[in-house]
Backbone bond lengths (Angstrom), bond angles and torsions (degrees), N, CA, C in turn:
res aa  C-N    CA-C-N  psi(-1)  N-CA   C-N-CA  omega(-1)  CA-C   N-CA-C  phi
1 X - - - 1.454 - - 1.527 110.79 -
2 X 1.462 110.17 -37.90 1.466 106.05 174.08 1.229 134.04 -88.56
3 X 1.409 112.58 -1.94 1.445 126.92 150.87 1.862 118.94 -65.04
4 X 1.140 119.03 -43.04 1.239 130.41 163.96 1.316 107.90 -53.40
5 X 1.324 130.20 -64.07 1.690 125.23 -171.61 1.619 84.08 -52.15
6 X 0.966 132.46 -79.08 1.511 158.70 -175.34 1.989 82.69 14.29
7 X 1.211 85.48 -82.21 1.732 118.10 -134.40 2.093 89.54 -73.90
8 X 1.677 104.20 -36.68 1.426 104.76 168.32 1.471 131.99 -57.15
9 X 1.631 112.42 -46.01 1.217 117.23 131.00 1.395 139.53 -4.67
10 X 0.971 84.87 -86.29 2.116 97.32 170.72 1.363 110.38 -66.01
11 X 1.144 110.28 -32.29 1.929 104.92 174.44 1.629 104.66 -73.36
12 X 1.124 110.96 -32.03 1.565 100.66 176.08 1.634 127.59 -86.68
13 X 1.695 94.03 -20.89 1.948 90.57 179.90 1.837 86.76 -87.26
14 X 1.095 117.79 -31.79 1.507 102.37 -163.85 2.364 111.88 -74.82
15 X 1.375 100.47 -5.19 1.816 119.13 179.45 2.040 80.67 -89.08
16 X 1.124 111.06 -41.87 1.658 97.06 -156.96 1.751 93.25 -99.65
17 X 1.023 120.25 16.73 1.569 112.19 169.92 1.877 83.34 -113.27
18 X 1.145 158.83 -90.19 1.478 170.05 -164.78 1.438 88.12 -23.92
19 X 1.965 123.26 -57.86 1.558 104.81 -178.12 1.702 127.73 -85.43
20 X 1.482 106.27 15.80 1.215 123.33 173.78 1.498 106.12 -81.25
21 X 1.602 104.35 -52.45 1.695 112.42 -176.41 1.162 100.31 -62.86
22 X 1.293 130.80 -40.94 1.541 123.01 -163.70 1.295 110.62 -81.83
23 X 1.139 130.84 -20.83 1.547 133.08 150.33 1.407 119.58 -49.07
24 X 1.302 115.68 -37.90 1.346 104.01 -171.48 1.199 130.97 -65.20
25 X 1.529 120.59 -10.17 1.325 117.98 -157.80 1.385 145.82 75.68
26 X 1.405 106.33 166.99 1.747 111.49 154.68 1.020 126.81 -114.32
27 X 2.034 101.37 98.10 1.477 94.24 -157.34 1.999 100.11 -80.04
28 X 0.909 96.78 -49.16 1.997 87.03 -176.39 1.474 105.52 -48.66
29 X 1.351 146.19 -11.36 1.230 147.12 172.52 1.299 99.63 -74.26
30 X 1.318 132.98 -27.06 1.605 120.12 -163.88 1.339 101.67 -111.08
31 X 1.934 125.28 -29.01 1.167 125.34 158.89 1.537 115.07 -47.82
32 X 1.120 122.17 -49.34 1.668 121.87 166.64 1.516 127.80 -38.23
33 X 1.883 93.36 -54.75 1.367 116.72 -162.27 2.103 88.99 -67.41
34 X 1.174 121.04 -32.20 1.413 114.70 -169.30 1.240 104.36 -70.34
35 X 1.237 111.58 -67.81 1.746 126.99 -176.93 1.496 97.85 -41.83
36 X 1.061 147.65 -58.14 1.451 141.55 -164.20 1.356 113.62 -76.95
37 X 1.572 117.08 -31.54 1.432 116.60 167.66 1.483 104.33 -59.67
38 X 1.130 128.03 -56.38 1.765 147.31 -168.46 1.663 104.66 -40.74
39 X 1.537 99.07 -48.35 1.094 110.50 -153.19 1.337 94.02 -85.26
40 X 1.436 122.07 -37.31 1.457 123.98 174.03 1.644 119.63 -42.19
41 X 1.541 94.80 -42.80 1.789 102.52 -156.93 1.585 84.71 -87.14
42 X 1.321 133.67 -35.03 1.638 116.77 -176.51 1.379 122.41 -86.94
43 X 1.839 111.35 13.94 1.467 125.16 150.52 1.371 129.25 -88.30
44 X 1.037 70.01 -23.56 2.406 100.99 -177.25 1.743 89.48 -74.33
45 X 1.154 106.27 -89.18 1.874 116.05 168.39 1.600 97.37 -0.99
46 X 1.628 91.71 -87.21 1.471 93.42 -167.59 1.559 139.48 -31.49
47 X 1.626 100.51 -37.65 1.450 107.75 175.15 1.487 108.41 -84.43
48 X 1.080 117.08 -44.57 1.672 128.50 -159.75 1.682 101.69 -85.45
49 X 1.371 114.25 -28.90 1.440 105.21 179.46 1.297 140.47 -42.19
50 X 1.634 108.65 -40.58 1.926 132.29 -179.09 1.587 86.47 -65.60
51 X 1.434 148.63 -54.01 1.409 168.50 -166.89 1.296 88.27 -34.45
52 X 1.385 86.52 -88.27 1.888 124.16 -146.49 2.103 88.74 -50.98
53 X 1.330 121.62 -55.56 0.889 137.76 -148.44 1.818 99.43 -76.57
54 X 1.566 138.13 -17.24 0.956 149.11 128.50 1.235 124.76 -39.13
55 X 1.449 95.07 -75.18 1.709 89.43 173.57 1.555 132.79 -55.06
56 X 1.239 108.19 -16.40 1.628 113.47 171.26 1.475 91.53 -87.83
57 X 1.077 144.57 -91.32 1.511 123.03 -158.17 1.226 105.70 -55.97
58 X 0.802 154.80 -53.46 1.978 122.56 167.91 1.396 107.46 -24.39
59 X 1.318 113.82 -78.05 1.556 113.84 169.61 1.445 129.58 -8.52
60 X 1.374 99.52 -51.89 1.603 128.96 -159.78 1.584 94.35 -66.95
61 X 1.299 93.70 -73.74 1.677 138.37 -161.17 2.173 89.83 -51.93
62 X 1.394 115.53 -62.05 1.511 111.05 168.35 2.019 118.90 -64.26
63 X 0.949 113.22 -15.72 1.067 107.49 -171.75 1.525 106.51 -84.23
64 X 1.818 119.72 -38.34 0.870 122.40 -159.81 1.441 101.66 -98.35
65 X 1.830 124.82 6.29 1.119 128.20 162.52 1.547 110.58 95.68
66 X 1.543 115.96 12.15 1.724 117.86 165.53 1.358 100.57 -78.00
67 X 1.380 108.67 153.26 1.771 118.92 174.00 1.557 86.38 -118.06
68 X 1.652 88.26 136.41 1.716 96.90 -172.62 1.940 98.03 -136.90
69 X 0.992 100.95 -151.31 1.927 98.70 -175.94 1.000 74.55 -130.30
């Protein structure tokens, strides 16, 4: 009987140590995955920014009832 607890035991810390690791992740995979998104959107910015930043004051500028060219 105490060979059985024994070995059940170990089947259960060794299922809850395997879903511990598998929780943990890939953390340098997601440190990457951030930095490259980041870096994406402050290349995007860069080009699209002079744009984006027009089109809101036009926006601005009609909403608040200035006539502009």
């Amino acid at each position: 009987m105490s060979s059985l607890l024994n070995r059940t035991s170990h089947r259960i810390v060794a299922r809850w140590v395997a879903e511990e690791d598998r929780e943990r992740g890939d953390v340098p995979g997601w440190v990457l995955v951030t930095l490259m998104t980041a870096g994406l959107v402050l290349l995007i910015w860069g080009f699209a920014g002079p744009a984006l930043s027009g089109i809101f004051n036009d926006a601005v500028s009609r909403v608040s009832g200035e006539i502009g060219g």
